[in-house]
C-alpha angles and dihedrals in degrees: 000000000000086000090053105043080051088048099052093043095053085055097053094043091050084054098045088047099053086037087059092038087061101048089057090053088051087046103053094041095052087056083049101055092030098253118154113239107215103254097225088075088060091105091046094058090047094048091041081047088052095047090050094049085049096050087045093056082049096054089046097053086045081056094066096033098051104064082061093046093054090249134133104248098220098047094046087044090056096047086048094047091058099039095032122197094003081063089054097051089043092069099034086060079055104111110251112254105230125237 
């Protein structure tokens, strides 16, 4: 049941991810090309601003953990950057390489 509820939550934090991913490229291209952005979904940029700088502090922290964990940094950053903090206790459960 645990494999399945982590499961679920790394898909819909991929999704969530890419989906916010996505708004911020519409944002910023609207600003680019002049476009105006509806101002109702000003809460939903700050919060999908939020989950991004989030992720990001995640994939930062899977940075330093994964070379003891006999993991390539930037592979393990960018899995932990779209499942978030399952990908974090993923490879904390990894077993420690000894010096």
């Amino acid at each position: 049941m645990r494999l399945l509820i982590l499961r679920l939550i790394k898909i819909l934090s991929t999704l969530l991810i890419l989906s916010a991913l996505g708004l911020e490229a519409w944002h910023l291209y609207a600003a680019v090309v002049g476009m105006a952005v509806p101002a109702g979904l000003t809460p939903i940029f700050w919060l999908e601003r939020f989950a991004i700088a989030a992720h990001l502090v995640e994939s930062g922290i899977a940075i330093a953990l994964s070379p003891s964990r006999g993991q390539h940094p930037i592979p393990a950053a960018l899995y932990t950057f779209f499942t978030g903090f399952v990908g974090l206790i993923e490879l904390r459960d990894r077993p420690r390489l000894t010096d």
